[in-house]
mmCIF file as Biopython writes it, N, C-alpha, C and O atoms, coordinates in Angstrom:
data_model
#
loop_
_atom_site.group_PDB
_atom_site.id
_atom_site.type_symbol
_atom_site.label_atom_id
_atom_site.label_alt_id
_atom_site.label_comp_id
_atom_site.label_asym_id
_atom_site.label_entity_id
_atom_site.label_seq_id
_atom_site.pdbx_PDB_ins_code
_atom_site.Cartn_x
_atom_site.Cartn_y
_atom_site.Cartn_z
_atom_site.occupancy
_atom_site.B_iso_or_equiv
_atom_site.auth_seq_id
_atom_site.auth_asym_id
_atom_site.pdbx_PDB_model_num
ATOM 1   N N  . UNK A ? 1  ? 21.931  43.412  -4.867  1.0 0.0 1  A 1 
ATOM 2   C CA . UNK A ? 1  ? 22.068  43.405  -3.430  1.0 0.0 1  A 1 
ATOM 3   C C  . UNK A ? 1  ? 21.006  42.486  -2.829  1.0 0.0 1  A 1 
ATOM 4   O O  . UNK A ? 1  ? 19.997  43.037  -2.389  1.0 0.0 1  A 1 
ATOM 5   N N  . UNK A ? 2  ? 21.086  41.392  -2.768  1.0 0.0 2  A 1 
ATOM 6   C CA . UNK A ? 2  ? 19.669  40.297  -2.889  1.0 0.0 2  A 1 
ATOM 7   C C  . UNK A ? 2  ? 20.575  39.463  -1.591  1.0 0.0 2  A 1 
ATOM 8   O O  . UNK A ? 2  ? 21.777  39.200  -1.604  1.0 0.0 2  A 1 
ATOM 9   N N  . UNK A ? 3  ? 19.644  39.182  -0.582  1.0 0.0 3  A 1 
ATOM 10  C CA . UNK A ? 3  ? 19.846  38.394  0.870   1.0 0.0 3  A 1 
ATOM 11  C C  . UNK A ? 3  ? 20.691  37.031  0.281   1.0 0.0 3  A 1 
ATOM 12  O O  . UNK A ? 3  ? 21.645  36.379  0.707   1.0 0.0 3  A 1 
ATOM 13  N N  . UNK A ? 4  ? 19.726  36.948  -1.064  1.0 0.0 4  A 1 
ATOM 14  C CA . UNK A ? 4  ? 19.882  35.169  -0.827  1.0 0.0 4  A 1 
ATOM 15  C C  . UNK A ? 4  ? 21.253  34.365  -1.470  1.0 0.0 4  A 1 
ATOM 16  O O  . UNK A ? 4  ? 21.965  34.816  -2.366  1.0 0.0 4  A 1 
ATOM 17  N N  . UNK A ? 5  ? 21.417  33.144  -0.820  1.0 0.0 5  A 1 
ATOM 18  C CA . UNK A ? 5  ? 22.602  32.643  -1.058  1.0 0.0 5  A 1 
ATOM 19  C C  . UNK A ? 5  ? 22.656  32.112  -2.339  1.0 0.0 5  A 1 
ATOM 20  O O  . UNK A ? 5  ? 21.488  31.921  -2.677  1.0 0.0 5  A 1 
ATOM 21  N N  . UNK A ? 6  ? 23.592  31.697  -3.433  1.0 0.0 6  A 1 
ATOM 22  C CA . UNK A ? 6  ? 24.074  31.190  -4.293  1.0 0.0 6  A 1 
ATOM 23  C C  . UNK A ? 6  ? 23.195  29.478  -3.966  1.0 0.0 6  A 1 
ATOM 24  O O  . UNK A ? 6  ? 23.290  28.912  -2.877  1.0 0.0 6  A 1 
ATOM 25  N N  . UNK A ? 7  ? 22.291  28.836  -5.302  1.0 0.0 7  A 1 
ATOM 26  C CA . UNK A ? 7  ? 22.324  27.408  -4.977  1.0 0.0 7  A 1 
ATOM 27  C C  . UNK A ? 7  ? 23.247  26.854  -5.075  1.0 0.0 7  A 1 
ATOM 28  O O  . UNK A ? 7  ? 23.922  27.300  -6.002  1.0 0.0 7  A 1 
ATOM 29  N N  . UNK A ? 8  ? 23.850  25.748  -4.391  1.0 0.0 8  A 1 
ATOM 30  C CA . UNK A ? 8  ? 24.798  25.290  -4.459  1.0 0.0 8  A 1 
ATOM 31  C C  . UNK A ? 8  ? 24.190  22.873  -4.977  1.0 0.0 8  A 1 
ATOM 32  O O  . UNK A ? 8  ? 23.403  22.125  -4.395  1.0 0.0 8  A 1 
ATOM 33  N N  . UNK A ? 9  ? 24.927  22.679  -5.992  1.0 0.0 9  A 1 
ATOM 34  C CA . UNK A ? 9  ? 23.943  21.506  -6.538  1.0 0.0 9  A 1 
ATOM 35  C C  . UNK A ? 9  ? 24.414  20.796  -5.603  1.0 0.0 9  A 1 
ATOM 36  O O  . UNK A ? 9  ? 25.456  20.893  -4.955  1.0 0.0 9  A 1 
ATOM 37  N N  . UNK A ? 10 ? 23.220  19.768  -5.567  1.0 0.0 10 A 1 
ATOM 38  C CA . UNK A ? 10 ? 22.798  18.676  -4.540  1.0 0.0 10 A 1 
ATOM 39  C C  . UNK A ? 10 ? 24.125  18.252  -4.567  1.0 0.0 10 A 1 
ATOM 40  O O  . UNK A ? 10 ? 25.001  18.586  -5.365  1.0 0.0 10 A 1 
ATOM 41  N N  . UNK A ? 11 ? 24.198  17.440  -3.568  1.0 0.0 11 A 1 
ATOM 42  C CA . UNK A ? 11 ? 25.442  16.406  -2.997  1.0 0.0 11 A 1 
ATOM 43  C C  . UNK A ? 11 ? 24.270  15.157  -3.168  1.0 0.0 11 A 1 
ATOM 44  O O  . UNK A ? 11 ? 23.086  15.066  -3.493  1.0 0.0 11 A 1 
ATOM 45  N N  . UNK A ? 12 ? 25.641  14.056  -2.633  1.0 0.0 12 A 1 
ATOM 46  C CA . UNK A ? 12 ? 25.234  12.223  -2.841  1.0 0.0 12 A 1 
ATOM 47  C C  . UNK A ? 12 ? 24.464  12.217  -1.531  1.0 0.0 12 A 1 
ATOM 48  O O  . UNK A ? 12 ? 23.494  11.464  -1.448  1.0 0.0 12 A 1 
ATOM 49  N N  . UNK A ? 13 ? 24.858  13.113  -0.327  1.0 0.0 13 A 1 
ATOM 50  C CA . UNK A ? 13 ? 24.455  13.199  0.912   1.0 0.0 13 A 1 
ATOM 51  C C  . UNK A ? 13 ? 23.177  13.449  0.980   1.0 0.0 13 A 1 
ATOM 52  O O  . UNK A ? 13 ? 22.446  12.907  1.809   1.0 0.0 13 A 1 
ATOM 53  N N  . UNK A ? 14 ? 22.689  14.487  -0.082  1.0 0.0 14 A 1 
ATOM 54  C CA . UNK A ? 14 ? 21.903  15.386  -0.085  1.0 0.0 14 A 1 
ATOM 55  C C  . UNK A ? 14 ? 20.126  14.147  -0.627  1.0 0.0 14 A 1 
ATOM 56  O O  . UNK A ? 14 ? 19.032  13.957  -0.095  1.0 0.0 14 A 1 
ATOM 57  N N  . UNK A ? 15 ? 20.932  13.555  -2.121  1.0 0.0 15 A 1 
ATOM 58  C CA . UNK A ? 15 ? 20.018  12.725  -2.354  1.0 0.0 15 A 1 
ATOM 59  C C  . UNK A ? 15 ? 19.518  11.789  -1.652  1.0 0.0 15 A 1 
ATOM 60  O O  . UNK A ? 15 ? 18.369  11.415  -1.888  1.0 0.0 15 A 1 
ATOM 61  N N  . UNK A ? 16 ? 20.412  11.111  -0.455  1.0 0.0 16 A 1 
ATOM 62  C CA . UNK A ? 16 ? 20.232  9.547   0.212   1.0 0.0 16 A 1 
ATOM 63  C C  . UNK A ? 16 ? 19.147  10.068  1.044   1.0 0.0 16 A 1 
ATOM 64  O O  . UNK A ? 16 ? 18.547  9.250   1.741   1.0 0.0 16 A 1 
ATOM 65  N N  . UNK A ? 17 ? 18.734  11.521  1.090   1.0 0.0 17 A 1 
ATOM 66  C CA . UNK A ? 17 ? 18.085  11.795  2.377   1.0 0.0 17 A 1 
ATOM 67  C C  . UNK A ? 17 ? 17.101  11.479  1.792   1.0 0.0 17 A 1 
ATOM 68  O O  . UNK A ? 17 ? 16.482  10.483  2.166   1.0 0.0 17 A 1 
ATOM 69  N N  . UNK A ? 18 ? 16.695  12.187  0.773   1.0 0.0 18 A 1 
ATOM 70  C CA . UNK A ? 18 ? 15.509  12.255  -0.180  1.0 0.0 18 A 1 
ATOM 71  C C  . UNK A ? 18 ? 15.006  11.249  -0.257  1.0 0.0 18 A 1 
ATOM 72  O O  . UNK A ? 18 ? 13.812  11.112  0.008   1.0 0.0 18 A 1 
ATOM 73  N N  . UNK A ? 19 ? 15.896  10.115  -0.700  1.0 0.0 19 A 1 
ATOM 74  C CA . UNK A ? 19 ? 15.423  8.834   -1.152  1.0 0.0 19 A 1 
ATOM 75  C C  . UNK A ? 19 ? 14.561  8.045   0.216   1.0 0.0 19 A 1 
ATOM 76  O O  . UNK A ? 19 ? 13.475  7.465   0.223   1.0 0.0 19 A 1 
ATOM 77  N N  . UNK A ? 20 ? 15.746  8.355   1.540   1.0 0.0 20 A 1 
ATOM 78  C CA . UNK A ? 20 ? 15.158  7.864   2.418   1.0 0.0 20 A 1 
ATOM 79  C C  . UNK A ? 20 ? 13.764  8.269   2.583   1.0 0.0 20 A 1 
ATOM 80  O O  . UNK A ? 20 ? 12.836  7.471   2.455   1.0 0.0 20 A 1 
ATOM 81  N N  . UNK A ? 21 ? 13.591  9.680   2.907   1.0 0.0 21 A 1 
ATOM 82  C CA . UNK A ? 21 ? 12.572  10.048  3.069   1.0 0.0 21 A 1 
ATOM 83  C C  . UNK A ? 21 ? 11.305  9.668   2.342   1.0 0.0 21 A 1 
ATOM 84  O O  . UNK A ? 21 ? 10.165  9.770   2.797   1.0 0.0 21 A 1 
ATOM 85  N N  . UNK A ? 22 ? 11.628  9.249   1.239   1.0 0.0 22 A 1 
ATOM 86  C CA . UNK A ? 22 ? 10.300  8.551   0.407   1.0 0.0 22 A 1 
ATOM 87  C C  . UNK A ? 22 ? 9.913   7.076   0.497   1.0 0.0 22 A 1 
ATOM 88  O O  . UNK A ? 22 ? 8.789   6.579   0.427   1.0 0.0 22 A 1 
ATOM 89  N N  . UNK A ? 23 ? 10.943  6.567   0.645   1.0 0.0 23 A 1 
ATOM 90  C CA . UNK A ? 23 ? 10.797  4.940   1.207   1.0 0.0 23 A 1 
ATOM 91  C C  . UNK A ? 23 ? 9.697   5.018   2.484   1.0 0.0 23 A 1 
ATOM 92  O O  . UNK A ? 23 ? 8.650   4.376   2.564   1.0 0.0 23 A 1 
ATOM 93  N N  . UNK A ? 24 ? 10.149  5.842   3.312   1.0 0.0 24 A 1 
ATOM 94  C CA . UNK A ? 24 ? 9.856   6.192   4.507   1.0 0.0 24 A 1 
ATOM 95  C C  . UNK A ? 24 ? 8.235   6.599   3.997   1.0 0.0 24 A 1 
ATOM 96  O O  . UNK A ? 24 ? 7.651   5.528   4.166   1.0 0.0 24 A 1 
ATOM 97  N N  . UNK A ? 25 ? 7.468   7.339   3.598   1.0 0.0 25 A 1 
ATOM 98  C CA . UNK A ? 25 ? 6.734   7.636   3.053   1.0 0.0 25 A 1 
ATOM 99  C C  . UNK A ? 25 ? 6.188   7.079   2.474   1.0 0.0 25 A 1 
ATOM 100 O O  . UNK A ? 25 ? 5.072   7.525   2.208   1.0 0.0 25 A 1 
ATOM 101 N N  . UNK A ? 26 ? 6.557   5.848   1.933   1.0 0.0 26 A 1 
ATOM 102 C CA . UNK A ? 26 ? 5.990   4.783   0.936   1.0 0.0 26 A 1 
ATOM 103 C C  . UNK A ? 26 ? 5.540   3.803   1.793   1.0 0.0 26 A 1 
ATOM 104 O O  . UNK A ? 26 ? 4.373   3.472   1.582   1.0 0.0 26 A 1 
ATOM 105 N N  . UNK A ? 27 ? 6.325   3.013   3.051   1.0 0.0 27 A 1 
ATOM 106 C CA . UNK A ? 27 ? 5.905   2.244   4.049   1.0 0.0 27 A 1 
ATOM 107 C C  . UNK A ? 27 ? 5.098   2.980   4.833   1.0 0.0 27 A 1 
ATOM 108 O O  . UNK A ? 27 ? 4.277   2.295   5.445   1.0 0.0 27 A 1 
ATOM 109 N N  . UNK A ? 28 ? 5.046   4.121   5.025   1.0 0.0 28 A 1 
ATOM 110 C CA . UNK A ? 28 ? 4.150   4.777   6.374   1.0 0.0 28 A 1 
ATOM 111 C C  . UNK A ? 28 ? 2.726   4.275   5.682   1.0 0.0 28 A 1 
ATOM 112 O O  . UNK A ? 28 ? 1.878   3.615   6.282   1.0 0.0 28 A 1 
ATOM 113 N N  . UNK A ? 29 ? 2.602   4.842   3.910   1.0 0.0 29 A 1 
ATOM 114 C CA . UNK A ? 29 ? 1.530   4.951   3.645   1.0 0.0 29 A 1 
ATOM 115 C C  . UNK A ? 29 ? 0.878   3.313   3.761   1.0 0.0 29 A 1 
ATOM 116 O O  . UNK A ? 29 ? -0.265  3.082   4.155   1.0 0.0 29 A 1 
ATOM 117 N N  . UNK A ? 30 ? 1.775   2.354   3.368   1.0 0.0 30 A 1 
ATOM 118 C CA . UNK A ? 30 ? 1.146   0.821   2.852   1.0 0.0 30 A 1 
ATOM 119 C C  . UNK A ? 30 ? 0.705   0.411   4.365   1.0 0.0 30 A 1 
ATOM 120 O O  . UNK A ? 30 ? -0.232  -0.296  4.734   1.0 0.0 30 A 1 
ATOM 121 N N  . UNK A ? 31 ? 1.765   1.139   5.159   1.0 0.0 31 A 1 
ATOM 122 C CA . UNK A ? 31 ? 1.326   0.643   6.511   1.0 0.0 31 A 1 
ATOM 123 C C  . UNK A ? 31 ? -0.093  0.876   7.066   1.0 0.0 31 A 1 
ATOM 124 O O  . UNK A ? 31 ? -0.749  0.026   7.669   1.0 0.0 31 A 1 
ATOM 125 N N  . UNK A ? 32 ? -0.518  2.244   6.763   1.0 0.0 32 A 1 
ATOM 126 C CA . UNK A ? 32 ? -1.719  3.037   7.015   1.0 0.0 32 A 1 
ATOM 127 C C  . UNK A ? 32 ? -2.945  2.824   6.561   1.0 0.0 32 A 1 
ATOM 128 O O  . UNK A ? 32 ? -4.007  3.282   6.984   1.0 0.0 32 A 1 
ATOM 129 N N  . UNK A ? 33 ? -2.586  1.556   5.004   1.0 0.0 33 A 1 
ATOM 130 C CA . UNK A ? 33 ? -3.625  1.443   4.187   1.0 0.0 33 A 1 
ATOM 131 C C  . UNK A ? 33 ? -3.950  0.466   4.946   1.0 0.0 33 A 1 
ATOM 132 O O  . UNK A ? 33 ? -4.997  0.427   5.593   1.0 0.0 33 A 1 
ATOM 133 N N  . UNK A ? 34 ? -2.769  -0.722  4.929   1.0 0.0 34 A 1 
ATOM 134 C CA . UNK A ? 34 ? -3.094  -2.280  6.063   1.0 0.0 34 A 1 
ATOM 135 C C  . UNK A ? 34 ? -3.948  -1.879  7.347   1.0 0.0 34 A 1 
ATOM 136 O O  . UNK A ? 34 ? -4.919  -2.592  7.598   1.0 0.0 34 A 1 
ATOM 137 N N  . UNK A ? 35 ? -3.708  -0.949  8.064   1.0 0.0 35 A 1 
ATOM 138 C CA . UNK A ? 35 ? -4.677  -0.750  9.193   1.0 0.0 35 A 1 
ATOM 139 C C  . UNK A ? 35 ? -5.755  -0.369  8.933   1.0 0.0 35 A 1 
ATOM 140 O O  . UNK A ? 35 ? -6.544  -0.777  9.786   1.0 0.0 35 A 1 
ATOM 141 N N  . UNK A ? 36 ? -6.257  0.260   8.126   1.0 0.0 36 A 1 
ATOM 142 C CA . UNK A ? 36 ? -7.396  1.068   7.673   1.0 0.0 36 A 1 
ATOM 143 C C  . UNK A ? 36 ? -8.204  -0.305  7.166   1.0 0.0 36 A 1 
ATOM 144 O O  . UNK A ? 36 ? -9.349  -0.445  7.597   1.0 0.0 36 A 1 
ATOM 145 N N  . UNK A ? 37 ? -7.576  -1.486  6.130   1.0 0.0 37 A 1 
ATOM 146 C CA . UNK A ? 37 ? -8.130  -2.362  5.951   1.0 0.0 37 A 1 
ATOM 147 C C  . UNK A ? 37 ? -8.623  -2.930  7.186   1.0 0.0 37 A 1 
ATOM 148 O O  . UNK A ? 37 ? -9.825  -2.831  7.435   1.0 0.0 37 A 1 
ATOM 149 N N  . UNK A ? 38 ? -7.716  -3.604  8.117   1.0 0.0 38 A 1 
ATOM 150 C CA . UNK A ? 38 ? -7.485  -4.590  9.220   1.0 0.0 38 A 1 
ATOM 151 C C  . UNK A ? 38 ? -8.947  -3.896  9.920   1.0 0.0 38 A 1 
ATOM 152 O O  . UNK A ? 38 ? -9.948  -4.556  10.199  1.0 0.0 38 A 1 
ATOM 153 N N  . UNK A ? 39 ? -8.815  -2.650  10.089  1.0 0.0 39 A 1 
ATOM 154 C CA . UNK A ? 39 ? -9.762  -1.873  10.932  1.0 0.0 39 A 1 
ATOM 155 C C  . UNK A ? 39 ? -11.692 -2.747  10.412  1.0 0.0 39 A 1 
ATOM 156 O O  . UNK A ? 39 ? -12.582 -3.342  11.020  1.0 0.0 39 A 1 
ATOM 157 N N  . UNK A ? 40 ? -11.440 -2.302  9.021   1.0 0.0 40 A 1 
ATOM 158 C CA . UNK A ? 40 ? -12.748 -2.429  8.683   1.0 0.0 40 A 1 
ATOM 159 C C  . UNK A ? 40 ? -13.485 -3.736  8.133   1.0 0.0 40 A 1 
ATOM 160 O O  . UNK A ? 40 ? -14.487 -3.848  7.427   1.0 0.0 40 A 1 
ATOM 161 N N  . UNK A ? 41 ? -12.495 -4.843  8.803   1.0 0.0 41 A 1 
ATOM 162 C CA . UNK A ? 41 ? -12.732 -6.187  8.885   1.0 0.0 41 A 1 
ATOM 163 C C  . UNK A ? 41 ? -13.956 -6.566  9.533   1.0 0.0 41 A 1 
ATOM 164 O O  . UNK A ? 41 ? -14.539 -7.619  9.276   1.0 0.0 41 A 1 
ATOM 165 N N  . UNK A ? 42 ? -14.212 -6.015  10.079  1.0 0.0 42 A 1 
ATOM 166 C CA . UNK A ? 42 ? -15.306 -6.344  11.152  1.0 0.0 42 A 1 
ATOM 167 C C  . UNK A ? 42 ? -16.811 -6.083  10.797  1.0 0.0 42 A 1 
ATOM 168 O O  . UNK A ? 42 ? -17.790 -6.725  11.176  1.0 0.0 42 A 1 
ATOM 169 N N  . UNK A ? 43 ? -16.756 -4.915  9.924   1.0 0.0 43 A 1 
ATOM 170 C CA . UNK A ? 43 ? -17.852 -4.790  9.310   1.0 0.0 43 A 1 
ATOM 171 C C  . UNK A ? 43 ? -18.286 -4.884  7.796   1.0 0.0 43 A 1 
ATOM 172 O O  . UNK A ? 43 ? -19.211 -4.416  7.131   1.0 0.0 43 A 1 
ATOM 173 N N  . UNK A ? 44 ? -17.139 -5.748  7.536   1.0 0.0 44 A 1 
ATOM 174 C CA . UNK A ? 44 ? -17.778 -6.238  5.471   1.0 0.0 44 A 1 
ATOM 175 C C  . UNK A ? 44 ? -18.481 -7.456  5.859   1.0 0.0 44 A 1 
ATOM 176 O O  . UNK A ? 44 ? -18.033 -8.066  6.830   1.0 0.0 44 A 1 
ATOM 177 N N  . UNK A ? 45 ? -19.526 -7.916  5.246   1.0 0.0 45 A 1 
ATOM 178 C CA . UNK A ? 45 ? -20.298 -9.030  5.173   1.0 0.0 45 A 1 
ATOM 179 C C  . UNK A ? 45 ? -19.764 -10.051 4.542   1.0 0.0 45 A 1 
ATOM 180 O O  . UNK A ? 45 ? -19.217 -10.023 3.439   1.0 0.0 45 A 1 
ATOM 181 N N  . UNK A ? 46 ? -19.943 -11.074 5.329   1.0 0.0 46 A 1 
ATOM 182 C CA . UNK A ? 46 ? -19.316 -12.254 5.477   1.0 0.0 46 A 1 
ATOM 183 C C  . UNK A ? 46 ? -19.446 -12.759 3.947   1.0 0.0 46 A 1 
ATOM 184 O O  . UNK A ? 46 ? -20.622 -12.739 3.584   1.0 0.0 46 A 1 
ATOM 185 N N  . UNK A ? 47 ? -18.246 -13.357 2.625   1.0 0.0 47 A 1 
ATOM 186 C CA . UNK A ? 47 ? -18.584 -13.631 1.600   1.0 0.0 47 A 1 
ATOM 187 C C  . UNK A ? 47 ? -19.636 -14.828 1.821   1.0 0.0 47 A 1 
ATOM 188 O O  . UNK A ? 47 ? -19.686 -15.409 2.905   1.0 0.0 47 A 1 
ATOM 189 N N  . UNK A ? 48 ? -20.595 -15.220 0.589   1.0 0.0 48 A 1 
ATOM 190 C CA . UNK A ? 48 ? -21.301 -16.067 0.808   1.0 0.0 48 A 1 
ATOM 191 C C  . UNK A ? 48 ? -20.688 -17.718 -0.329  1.0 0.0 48 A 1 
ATOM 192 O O  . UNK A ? 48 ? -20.541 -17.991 -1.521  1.0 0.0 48 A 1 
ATOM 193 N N  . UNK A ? 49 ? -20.494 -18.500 1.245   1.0 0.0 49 A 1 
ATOM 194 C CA . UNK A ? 49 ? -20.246 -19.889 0.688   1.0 0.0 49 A 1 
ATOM 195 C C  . UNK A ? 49 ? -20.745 -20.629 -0.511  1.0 0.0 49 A 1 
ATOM 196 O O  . UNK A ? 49 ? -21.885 -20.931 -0.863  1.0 0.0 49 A 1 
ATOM 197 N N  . UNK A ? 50 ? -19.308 -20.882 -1.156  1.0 0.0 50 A 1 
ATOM 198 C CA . UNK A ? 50 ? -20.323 -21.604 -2.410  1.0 0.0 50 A 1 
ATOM 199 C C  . UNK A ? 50 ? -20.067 -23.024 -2.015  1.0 0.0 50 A 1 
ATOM 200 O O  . UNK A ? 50 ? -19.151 -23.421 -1.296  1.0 0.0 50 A 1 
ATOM 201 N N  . UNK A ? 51 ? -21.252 -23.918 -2.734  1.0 0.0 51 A 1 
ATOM 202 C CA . UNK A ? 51 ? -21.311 -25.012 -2.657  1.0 0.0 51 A 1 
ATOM 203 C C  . UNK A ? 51 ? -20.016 -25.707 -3.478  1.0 0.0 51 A 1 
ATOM 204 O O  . UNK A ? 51 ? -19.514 -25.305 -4.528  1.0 0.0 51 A 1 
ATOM 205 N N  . UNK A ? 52 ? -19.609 -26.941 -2.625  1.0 0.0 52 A 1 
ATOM 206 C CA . UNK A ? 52 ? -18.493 -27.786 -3.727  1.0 0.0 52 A 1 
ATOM 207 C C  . UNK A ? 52 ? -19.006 -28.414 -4.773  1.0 0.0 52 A 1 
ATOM 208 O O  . UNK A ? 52 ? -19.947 -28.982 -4.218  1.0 0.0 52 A 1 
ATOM 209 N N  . UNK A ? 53 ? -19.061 -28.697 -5.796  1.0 0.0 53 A 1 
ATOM 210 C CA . UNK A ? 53 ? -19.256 -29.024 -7.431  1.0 0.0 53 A 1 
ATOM 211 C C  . UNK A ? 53 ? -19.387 -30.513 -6.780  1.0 0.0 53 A 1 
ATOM 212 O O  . UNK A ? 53 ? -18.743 -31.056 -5.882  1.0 0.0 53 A 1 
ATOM 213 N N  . UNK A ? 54 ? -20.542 -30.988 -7.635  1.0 0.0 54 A 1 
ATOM 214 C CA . UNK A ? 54 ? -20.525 -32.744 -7.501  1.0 0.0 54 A 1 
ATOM 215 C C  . UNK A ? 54 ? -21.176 -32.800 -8.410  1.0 0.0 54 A 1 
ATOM 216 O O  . UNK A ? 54 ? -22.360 -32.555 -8.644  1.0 0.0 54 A 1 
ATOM 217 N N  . UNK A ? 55 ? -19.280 -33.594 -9.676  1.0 0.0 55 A 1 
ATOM 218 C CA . UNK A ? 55 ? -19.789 -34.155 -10.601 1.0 0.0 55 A 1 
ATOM 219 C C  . UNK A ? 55 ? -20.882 -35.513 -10.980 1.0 0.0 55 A 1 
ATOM 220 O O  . UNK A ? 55 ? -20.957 -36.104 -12.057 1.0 0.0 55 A 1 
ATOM 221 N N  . UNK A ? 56 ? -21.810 -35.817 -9.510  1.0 0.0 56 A 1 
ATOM 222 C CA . UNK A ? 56 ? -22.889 -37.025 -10.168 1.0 0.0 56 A 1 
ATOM 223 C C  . UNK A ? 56 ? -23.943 -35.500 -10.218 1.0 0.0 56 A 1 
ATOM 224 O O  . UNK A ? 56 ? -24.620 -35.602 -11.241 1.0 0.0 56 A 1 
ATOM 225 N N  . UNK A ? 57 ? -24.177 -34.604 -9.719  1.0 0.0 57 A 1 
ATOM 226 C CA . UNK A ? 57 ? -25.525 -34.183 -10.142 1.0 0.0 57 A 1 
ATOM 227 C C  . UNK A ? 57 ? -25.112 -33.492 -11.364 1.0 0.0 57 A 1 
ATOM 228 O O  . UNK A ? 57 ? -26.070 -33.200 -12.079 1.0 0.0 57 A 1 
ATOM 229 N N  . UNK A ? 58 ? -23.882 -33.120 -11.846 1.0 0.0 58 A 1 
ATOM 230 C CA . UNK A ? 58 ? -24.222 -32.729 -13.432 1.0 0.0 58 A 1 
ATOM 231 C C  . UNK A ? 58 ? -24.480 -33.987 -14.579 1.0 0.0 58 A 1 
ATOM 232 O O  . UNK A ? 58 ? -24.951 -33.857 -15.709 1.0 0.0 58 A 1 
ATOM 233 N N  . UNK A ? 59 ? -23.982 -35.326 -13.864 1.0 0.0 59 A 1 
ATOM 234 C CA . UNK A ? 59 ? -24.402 -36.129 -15.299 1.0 0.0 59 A 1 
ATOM 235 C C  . UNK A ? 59 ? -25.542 -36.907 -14.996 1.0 0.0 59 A 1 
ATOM 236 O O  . UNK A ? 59 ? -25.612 -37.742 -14.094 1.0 0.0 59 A 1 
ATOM 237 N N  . UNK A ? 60 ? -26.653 -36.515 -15.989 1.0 0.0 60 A 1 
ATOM 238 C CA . UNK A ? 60 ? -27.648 -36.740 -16.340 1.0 0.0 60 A 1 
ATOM 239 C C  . UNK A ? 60 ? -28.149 -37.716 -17.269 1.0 0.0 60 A 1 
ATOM 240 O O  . UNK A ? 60 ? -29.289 -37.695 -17.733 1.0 0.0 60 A 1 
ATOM 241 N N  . UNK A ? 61 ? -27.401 -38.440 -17.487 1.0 0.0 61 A 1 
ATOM 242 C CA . UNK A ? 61 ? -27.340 -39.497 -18.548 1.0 0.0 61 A 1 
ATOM 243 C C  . UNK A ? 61 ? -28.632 -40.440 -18.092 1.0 0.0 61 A 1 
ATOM 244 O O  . UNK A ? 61 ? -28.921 -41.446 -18.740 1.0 0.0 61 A 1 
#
């Protein structure tokens, strides 16, 4: 004598949601990471410039 209903197996309907829902979930997150980066642009230290290579000061001949 138990309330609960019989499972009844997934439908094609049932999966597309799922799927959506994780795509959805997958862009929210990449989206969230890009801002979080974008955000903390402002305070990483500037890389430091390297000099361009000039092959007369390596030959020493």
């Amino acid at each position: 004598m138990s309330d609960q209903k019989p499972e009844t197996p997934p439908t094609a309907k049932d999966k597309r949601k799922w799927v959506a829902a994780g795509v959805g979930v997958g862009i929210g997150s990449a989206a969230l990471a890009a801002a979080l980066l974008y955000a903390n642009q402002s305070r990483r230290k500037p890389a430091a410039k390297l000099k361009p290579s000039d092959p007369e000061e390596k030959a020493t001949d």
